[in-house]
C-alpha positions as CSV (number, residue, x, y, z in Angstrom):
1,X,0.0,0.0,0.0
2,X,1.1,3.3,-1.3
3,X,1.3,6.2,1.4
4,X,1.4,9.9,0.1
5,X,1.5,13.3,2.1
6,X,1.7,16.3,0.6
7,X,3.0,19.5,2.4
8,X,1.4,22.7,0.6
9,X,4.5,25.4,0.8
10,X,0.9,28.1,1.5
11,X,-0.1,26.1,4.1
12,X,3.7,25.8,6.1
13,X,2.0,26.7,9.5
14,X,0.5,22.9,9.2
15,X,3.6,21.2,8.7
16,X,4.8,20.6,12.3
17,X,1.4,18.4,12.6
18,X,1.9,16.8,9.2
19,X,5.6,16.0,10.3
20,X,4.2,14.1,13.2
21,X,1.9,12.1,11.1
22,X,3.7,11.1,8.6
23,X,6.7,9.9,11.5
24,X,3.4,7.4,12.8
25,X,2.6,6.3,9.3
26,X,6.5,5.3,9.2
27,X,6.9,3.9,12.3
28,X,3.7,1.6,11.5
29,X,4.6,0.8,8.1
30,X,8.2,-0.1,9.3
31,X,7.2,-2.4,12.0
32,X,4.4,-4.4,9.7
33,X,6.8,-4.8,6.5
34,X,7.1,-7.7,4.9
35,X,8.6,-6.2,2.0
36,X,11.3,-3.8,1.4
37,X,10.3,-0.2,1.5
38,X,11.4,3.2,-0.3
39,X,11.2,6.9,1.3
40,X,11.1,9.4,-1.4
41,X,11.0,13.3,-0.7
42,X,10.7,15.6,-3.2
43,X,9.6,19.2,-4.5
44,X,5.4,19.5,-5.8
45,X,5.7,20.5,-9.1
46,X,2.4,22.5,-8.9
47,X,1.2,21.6,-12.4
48,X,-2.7,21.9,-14.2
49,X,-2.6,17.9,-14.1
50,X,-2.2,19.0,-9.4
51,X,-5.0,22.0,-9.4
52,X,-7.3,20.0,-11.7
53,X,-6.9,17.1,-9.7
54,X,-6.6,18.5,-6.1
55,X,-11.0,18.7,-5.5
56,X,-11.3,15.2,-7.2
57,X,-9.1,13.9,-5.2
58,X,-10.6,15.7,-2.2
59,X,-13.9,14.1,-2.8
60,X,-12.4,10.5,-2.9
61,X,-10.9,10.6,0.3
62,X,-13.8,11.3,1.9
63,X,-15.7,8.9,0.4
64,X,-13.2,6.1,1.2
65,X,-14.1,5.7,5.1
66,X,-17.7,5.9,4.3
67,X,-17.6,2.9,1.5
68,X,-15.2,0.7,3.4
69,X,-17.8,0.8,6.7
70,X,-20.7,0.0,4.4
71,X,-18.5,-3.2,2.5
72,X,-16.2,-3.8,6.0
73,X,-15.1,-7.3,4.3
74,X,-13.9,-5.4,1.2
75,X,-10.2,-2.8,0.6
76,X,-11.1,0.3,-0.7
77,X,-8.2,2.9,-1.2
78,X,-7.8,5.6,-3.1
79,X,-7.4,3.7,-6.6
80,X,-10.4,1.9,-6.1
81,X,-12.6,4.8,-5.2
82,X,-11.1,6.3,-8.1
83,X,-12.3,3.1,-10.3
84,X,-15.6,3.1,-8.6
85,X,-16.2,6.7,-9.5
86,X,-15.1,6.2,-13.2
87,X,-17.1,2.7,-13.7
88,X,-20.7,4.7,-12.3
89,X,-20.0,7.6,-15.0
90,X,-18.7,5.6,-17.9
91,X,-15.5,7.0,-17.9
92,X,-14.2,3.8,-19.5
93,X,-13.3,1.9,-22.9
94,X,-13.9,-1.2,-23.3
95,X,-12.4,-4.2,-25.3
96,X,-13.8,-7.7,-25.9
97,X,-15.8,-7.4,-22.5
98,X,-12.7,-6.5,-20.5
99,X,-13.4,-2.4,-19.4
100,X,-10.0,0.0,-19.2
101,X,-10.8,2.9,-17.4
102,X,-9.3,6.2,-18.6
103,X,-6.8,8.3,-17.7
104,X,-8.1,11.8,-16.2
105,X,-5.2,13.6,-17.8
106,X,-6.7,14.3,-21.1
107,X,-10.1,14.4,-19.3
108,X,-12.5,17.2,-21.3
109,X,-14.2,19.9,-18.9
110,X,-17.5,17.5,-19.4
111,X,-15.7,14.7,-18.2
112,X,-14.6,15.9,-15.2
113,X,-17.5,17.9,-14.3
114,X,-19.3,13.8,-14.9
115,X,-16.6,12.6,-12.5
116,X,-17.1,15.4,-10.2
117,X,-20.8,15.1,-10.1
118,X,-20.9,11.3,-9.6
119,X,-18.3,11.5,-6.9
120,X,-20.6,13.9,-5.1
121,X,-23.7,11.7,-5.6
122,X,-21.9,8.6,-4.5
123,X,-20.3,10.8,-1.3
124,X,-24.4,11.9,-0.9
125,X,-25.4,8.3,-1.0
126,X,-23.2,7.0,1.8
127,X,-24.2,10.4,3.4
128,X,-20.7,11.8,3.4
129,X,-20.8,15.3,5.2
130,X,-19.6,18.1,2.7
131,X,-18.6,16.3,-0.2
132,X,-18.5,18.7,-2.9
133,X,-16.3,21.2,-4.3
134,X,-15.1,24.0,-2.8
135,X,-15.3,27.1,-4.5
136,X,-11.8,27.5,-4.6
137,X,-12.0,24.1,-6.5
138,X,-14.7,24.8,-9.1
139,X,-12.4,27.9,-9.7
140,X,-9.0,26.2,-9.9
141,X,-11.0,23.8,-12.6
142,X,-12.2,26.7,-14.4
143,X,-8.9,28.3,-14.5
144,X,-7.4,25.1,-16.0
145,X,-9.8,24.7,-19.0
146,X,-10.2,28.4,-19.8
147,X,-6.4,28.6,-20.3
């Protein structure tokens, strides 16, 4: 299982906290490896691809919790959320009955508005509390396909 924390350089005053967390999330995954493990810090390169994605992204994590306490014998992270969201919309080729879901990279302003939406009905479903864009989020996606 992948772990990923991402410090926002605008949001610095947060990173003592963050620090903390991520030292736990070490610690834990250290002690329950069964594999080999990589550490990897780097700078956020703060492309579209990030301010596009950041609300999406958003709305998946807070739908995890909810979905994995309604299907407790099921895994649900944040790739299968994702895959969840992308079968319900249709966002999706398929091949001699075998479905590849697409990449959100070259995802039109219709497409991810369809994700968007769906993500928030699916968050409305399991009755996840403020599962929706932000306006700071609709505007970032604005700002992306008006470019």
């Amino acid at each position: 299982m992948k772990s990923e924390f991402i410090f926002e350089y605008d949001k610095k005053l947060n990173w003592d906290r963050q620090k903390r967390t991520i030292g736990t999330a070490l610690q834990i995954r250290m002690d329950t490896a069964t594999t080999s493990l990589i550490v990897t810090v780097d700078e956020l390169k703060k492309g579209k691809s990030y301010k596009q994605l950041k609300g999406y992204f958003r709305l998946v994590n807070l739908i995890i919790p909810a979905i994995t306490k309604a299907n407790h014998d099921c895994f649900f992270d944040k790739n299968v959320v994702d895959d969840v969201i992308k079968n319900t919309y249709g966002y999706y080729t398929q091949f001699k009955g075998t479905k590849s879901f697409k990449s959100k990279a070259k995802a039109t302003i219709e497409d991810m508005m369809g994700l968007i939406k769906t993500a928030e009905k699916i968050g409305a479903f399991y009755n996840v509390e403020d599962c929706f864009l932000t306006s700071d989020e609709e505007r970032s996606l604005e700002e992306f396909y008006n470019k």
